[in-house]
N, C-alpha and C positions, 0 to 999 in steps of 0.2 A: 233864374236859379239863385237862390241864397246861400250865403254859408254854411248854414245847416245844413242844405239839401246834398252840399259837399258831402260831408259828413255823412249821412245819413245812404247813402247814394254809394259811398267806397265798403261802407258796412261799421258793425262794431269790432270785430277784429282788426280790422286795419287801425283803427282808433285807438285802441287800447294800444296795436305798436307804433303808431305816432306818439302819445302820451309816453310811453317810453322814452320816447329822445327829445324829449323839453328837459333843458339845463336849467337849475335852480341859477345858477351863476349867471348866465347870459340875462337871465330873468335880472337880477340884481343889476349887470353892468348896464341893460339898456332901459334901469329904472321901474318896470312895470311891475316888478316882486309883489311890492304891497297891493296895487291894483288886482292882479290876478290873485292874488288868496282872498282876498274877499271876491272878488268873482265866484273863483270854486268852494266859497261856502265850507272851506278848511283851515280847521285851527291852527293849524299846522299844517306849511307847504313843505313836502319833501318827497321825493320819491316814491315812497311806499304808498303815503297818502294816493297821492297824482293815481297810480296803480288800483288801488282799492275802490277809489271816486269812478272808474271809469263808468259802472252801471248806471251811478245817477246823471256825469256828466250825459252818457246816452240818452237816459229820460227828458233829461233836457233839451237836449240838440232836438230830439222827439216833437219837443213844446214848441218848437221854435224861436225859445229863447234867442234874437240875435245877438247882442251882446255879448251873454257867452258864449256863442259861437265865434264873434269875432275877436274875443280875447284870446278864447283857448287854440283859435287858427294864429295868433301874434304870437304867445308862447311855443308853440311848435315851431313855426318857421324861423325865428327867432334864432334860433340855433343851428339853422343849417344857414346860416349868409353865404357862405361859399358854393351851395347847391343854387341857390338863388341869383348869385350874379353870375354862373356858369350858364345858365336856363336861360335868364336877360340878355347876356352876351352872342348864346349860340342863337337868340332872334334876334341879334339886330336893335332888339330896346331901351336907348338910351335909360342910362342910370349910374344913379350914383353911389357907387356901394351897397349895390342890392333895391334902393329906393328911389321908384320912377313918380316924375309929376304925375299928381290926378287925376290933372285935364288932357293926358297925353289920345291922341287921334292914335290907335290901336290896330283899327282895321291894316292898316298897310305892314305890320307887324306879323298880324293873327290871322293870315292867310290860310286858303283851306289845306288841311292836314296839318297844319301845325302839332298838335296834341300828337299825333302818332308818332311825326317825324322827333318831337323834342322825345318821345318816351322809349324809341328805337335807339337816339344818338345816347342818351344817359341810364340807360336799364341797367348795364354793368356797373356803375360809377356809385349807384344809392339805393339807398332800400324801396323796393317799390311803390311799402306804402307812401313813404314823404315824395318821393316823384310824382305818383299820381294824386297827390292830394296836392301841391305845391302845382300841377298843371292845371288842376280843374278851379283851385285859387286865382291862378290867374285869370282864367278861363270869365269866373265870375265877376273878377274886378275889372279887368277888361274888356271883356265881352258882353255878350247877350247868351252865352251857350244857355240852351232850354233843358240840359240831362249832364250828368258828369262821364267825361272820356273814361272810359274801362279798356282795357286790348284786350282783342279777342284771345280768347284762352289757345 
């Protein structure tokens, strides 16, 4: 599974309220500002743009674009660091302020039910869509999962 298929897989509603909570500022503090607005093909990066973009970003994510899939996955999670190393923490995965080595051996981490058990422990704590999109994130960088975790309704 790719990052798109993340995407692609949670739906466009979820996306559009992920795109929501990308901070211009975090964008800036952790440098990738200028990268990501030429990624999204806007003249102007600011909220409303981000808002309006979501139909073509979809298009995209569609095309398989990885790249902007994996920019627009950095600008999202970017701004939840505290979602992120609460998630890393309550597995167990070493890290260092939200950023785990690459080459980290996962399996002993990503035990089965993982995905349920992290989206049972934090359901209250964040909005669901950046929970389940930041699971299935991992999911993909870590793993080999073949589909993205949804909970059953």
């Amino acid at each position: 599974m790719t990052i798109s298929d993340v995407f692609l897989q949670l739906g466009e509603e979820r996306l559009r309220q992920l795109v929501r909570g990308i901070s211009i500022g975090k964008l800036r503090t952790y440098q990738i500002y200028e990268r990501f607005k030429i990624r999204t093909h806007l003249a102007k990066l600011n909220t409303e743009n981000l808002r309006n973009a979501v139909p073509r970003f979809w298009q995209r994510l569609s095309a398989q674009d990885a790249e902007f899939a994996t920019d627009l996955a950095q600008a999202i999670l970017i701004a939840h660091m505290e979602m992120i190393v609460a998630v890393l923490d309550f597995l167990e995965i070493p890290n260092q302020g939200g950023f785990f080595e690459k080459e980290i051996e996962a399996s002993k981490y990503l035990t089965e039910g993982w995905q349920a058990r992290t989206f049972e422990k934090f359901k209250a704590d964040y909005p669901e869509a950046l929970l389940l999109f930041y699971i299935n994130h991992l999911g993909c960088e870590l793993g080999s999962e073949p589909k993205a975790f949804l909970p059953a309704a």
